[in-house]
N, C-alpha and C positions, 0 to 999 in steps of 0.2 A: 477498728473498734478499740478503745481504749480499755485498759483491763485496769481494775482497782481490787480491792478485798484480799484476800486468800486466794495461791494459786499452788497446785502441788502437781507434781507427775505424774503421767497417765501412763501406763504401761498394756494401751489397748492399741490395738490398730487404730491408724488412720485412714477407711474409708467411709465415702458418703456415696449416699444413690444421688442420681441428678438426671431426671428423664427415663428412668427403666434402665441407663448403662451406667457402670461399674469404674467411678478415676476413682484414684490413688495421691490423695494430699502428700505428696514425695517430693523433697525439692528437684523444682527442675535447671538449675542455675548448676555448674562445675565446682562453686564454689562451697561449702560446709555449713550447714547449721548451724545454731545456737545449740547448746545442750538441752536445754528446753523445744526442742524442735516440734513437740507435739506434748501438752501440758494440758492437766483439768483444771480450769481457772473458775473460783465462786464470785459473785457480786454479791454485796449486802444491801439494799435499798431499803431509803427512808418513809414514812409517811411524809407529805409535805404539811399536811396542817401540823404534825409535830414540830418540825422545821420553824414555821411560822410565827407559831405560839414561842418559841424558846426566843426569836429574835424579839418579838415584841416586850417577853420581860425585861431583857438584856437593855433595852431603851426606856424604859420607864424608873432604870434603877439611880440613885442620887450619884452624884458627884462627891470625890470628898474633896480635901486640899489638894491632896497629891495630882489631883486631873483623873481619878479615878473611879468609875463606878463599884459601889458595894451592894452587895447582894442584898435586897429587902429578906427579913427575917421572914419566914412564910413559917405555918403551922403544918403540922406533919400531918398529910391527907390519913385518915384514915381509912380503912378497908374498901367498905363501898365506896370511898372517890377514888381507891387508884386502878389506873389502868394498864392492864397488861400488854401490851403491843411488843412482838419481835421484827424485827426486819429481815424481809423477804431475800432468799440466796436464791441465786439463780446460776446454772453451769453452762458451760460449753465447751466447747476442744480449739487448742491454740496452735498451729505452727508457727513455721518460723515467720510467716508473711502477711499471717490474715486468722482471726479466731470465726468458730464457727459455731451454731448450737447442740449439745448435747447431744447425741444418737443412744446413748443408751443408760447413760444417767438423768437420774431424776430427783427431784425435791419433792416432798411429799409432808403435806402438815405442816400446822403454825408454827411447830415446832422444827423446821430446816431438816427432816429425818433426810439421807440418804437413801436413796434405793437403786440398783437395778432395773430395768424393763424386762430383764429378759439375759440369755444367753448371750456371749460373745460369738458363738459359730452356730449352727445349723446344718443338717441334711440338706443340700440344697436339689431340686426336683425340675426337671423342665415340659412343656408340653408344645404342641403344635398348633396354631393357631391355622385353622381350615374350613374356607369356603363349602359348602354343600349346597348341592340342587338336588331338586328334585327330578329323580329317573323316571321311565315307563313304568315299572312298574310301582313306583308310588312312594320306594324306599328311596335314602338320601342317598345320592351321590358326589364324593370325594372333587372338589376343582382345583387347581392348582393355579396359581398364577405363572406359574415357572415350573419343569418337569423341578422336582428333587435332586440335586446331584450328591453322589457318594465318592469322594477321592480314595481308592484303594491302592494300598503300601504295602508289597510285597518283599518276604526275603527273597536276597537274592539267592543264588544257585542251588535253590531246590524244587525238585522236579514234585515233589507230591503236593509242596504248597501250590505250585502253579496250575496243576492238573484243579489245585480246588479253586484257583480265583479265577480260572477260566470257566467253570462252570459255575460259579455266584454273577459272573459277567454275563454269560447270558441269559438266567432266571432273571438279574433286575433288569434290562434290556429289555425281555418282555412282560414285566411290570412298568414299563413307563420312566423308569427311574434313569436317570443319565449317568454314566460312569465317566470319571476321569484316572487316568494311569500316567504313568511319567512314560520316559523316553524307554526307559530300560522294557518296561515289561510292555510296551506299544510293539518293540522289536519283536520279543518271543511272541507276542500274539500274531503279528504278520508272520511270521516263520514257521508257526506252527500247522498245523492240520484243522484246528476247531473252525468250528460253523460260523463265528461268529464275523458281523457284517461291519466289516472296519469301515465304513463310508457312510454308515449311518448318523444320525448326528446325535443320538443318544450315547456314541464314545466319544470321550475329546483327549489329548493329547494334555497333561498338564504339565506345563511350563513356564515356573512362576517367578518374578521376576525380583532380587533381591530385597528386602525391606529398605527403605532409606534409615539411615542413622546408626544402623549394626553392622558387626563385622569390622573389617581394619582394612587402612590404607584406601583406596578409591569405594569399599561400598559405605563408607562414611556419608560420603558425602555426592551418594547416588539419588540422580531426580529422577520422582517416580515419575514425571509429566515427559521425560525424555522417551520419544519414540523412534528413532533415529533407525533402530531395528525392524522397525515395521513397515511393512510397503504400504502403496497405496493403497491396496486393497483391505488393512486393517488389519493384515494375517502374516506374519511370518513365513518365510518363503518355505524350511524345514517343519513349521507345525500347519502350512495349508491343504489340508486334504478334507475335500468335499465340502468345500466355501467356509468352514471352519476357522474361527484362531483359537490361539491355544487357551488351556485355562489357564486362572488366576490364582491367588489364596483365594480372594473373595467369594469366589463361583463355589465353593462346597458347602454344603450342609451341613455332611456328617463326615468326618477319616476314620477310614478302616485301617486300622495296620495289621497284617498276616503276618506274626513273626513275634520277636523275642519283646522284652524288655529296650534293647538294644533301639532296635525301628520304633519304638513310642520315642524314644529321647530322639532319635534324629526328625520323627512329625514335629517334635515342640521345637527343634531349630530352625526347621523349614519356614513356620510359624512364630519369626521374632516376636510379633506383634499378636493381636486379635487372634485367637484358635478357637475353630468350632467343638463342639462334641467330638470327641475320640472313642471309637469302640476298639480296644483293646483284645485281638480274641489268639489263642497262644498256638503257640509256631518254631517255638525256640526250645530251649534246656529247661530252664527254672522258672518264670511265667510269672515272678513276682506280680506285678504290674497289671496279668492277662489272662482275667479270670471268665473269658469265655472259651469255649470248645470251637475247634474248625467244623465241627459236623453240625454246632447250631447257629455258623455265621448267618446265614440266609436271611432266618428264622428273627434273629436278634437284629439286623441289617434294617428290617422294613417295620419292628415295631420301634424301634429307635427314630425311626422318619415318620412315625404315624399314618404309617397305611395300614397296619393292624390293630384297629381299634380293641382292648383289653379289659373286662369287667371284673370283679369281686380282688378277696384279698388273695386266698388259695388256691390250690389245683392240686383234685383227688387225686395221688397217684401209689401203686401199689410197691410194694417194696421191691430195691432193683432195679425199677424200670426206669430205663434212661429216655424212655422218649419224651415228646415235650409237652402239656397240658394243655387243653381247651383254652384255658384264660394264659396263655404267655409260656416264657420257658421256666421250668419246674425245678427248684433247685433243692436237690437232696446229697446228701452225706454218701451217700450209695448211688450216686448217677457216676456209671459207667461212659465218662468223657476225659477222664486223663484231668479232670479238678477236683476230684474226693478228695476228704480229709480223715486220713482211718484215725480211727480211734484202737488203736487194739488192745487197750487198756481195761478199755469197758464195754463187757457184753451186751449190755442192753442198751447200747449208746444210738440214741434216734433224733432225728432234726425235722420238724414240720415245713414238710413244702411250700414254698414261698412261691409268687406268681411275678415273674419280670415283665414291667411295662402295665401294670394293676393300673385300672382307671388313666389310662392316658399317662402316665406319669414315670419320667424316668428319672431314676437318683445318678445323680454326678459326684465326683470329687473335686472339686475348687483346688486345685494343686498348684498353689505357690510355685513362682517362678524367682531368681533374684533379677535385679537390673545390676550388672556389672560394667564399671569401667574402668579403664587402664589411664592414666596419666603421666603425662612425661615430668622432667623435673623443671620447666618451664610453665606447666600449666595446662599444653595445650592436648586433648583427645588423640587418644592413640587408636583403641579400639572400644569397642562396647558388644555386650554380649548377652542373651536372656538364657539364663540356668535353672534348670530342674531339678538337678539330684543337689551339686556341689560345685564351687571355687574351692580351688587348694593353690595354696601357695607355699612351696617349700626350696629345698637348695640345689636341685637340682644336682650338674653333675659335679658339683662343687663336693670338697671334702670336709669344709666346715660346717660350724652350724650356722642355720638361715635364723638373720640378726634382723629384727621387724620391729616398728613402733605403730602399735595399733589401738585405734582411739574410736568410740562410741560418740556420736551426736557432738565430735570436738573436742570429747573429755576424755585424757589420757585414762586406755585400760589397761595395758600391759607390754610391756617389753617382750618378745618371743626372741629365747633362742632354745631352741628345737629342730629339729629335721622339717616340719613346717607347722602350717595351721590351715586347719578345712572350717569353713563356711559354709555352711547348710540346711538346704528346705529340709519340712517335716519327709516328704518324699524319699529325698536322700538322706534321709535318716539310720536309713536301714541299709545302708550303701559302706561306702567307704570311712564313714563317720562312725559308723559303730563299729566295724572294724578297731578301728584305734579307740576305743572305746566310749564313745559319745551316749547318749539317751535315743533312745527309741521313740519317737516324735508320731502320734493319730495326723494323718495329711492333713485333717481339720484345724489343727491349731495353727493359728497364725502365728509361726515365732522362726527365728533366726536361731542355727545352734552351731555354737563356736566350741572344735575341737583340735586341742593342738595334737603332733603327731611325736611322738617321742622326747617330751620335754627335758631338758636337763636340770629339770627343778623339782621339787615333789610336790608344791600346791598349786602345781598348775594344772587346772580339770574344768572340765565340759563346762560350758555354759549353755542357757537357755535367754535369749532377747526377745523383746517385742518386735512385729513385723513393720514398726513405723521411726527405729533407730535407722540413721545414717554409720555405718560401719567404715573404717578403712584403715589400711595398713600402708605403709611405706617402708623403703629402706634406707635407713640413715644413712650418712654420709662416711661414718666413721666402720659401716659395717664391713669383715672382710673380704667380702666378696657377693657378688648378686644374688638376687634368687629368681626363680621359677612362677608363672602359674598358669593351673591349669584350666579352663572351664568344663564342665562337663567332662574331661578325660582330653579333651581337645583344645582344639586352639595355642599352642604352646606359643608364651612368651617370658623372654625375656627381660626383670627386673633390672633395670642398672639401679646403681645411686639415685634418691631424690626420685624415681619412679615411684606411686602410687596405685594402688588398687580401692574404687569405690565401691562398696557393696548396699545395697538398699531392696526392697521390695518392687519387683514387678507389678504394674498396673493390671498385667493380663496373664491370668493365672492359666494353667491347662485343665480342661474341663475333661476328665474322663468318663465312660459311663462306668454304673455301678449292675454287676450282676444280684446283690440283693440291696445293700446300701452302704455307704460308706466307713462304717465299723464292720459287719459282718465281710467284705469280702477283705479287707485289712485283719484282721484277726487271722482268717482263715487261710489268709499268706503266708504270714505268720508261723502256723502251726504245720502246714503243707509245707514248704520251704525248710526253713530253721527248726522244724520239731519244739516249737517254742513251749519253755516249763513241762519237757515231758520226761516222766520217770515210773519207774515202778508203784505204784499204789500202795501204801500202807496196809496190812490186814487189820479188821478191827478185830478191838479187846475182848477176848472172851470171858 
């Protein structure tokens, strides 16, 4: 599409729906953007009979000597002959390769006004699409095309989380519902004492097989169509029990992780790619992340898969009481489950019980991932990575300082020397970015936040990016020595010279669920966690 008119900077995301699923206009080429990688471009169109009309004067007008036509004197229209006509703008969104139309800008009026549609983010809510027959007794019954499967993530070496995932294994087990476990906790359940019937085919062994394209060195450039591992029979000779093969990512519905913070960030690595629903329920220290109780996994487990159908907004519950309400789980300030938020500031401080899983419908957090990749100083793929919290790049065990040239969308941003610089989702906002003093980022917003770590400059301070800039740092040539980075806390590599780090937006974000939505259980991290803006109360004036 050729772009003419007025074109100025977008500073929105670049995504588009296309069928119900969710890409990411992000170059996919190794090579850099235009700085313009993602631009609001206007068109102005003509009327064509205005067009018309002006060519036809233009021919009708004399000759002089020179070979030139002059304008015939015309008489100046008055009021009722003149006509007002503006020409029509029209928008759209431009990458680097292909423009597209407008998602959330508009034209509105003869007059070209500007507007909005609407917000850049959203509460986003998901529901179950489910077959029903009719039962004996005349009520609708529940069909499944496939049992439901729940991939459950447990911490390791502890013994009370496991006592509780051993007994959430066999309540869905006789709900219908398939479970899958890795190797590790397959062990402890053959090992153990529980009842539960390892031969049945509603447990399966998950055993999934690297993503093609992530990771470094050979899972680069692993094919998923390579079955070399698998016998004739379709099954893995270590995951074949009871005509069984192992699962896949594909095979789950929903991930449960029992455990910290920690185990949600290794489900999103597990998950380079495509991630289901995540029910985060807490297990660890500080529970940022995990704002469900182990005593209402079960409970939240099967309204999250829509086998517990959930009506109204509320659910009467009396003060204190932590059990869970008729319409869903009951979330109060005073629920005795290890995620109250005291107030103890204010005596009369009350929260109206909210109803999880209301009307079929449960709230997620869309939690930005980055797509990271390392490049040699040849050009060619070292590794690549999908991050949830943060990239940091700093100098490791070096004693200098880490000497960086880092440029937005191709356009020189800044020189880094500093001890490093962290790269960060709204997520990891709250992580090690603010630690060194970055912005506090709602998961909602789609942006990039660029924090250096100990600058040796004093205007060097946080930024805030859109989530549709190409980001990257190198190290020059002339720098004293390499530097570091990290992914997620992981992954450790080595910068030489001319090595490159790309940072851009993931296409596939981490879908958590929401215990009431995604401002109120963020907030309430917040204040639960970091005791955020708490102090003594002013008395009033007398």
């Amino acid at each position: 599409m050729k772009r003419r008119g007025i074109s100025s900077l977008l500073a929105l995301h670049a995504i588009a729906l296309h069928g119900g699923t969710v890409s990411a206009f992000a170059p996919a080429r190794n090579s850099y953007p235009s700085a313009a990688s993602t631009r609001l471009y206007a068109k102005q169109t003509s009327s064509p009979e205005i067009i018309t009309s002006a060519k036809a004067k233009a021919a009708k007008a004399p000759i002089d000597s020179n070979n030139h036509r002059s304008e015939p004197k015309e008489r100046i229209p008055q009021h009722s002959d003149a006509v007002h006509t503006k020409r029509r703008m029209e928008l759209g969104w431009c990458n680097h390769d292909a423009c597209y139309e407008a998602i959330r800008e508009k034209v509105v009026g003869e007059h070209n006004h500007l507007e909005l549609t609407g917000p850049a983010t959203g509460q986003v809510v998901y529901s179950w699409d489910q077959d029903s027959d009719e039962d004996s007794d005349g009520g609708a019954a529940i069909v499944f095309r496939s049992p439901p499967a729940v991939l459950l993530l447990v911490k390791r070496d502890e013994e009370e989380l496991l006592l509780v995932a051993k007994s959430a294994i066999e309540q869905l087990m006789e709900e219908g519902v398939q479970v899958l476990v890795d190797s590790t906790l397959w062990g402890e359940l053959e090992e153990s004492d529980s009842t539960i019937d390892m031969e049945s085919s509603l447990i399966r062994l998950f055993d999934p097989k690297p993503v093609p394209g992530f990771g470094d060195g050979e899972h680069l450039l692993f094919d998923s169509t390579d079955d070399s591992d698998i016998d004739a029979n379709g099954s893995g000779a270590e995951a074949n029990r009871g005509g069984r093969g192992p699962a896949d990512l594909s095979d789950a519905d929903l991930v449960v992780t029992l455990g910290g913070d920690g185990l949600l960030m290794f489900a999103a690595h597990v998950f380079s790619g495509p991630v289901p629903p995540i029910l985060p329920v807490a297990g660890g220290s500080m529970g940022f992340l995990t704002p469900f109780a182990r005593e209402e996994m079960l409970e939240a487990i099967m309204i999250s898969l829509g086998l517990r159908e959930m009506e109204g907004d509320e659910v009467e519950m009396e003060e204190d009481d932590e059990s869970s309400g008729a319409n869903g789980l009951s979330i109060s300030q005073r629920a005795l489950n290890n995620m109250q938020i005291e107030a103890a500031t204010r005596e009369a401080y009350t929260e109206k019980p909210l109803a999880f899983g209301s009307n079929s419908q449960i709230c997620i957090s869309m939690r930005m991932r980055l797509d990271c990749r390392v490049f040699g100083s040849d050009g060619s793929l070292r590794s690549r990575y999908a991050v949830l919290n943060e990239v940091v790049i700093d100098r490791g065990s070096s004693p200098y300082l880490a000497s960086l040239e880092c440029f937005c969308d191709d356009v020189h941003l800044t020189t880094v020397q500093a001890d490093g610089i962290i790269f960060s989702t709204p997520t990891g906002s709250t992580a090690y970015s603010m630690a060194a003093g970055g912005s506090v980022v709602h998961p909602a917003v789609p942006a990039i936040m660029v924090t250096p770590i100990c600058p040796h400059v004093l205007s060097f301070r946080s930024m805030v990016f859109p989530d549709h800039v190409v980001l990257r740092c190198y190290v020059p040539s002339d720098a004293r020595s390499t530097a570091c980075v990290y992914f997620d806390g992981k992954h450790h590599t080595e910068l030489k010279r001319g090595d490159s780090v790309q940072i851009q937006m993931s296409a596939h974000p981490v879908p958590t669920i929401n215990r009431a939505d995604h401002s109120a259980d963020w907030l309430s991290s917040l204040k639960r966690n970091f005791n955020f803006n708490t102090r003594v109360r002013q008395n009033p004036l007398t």
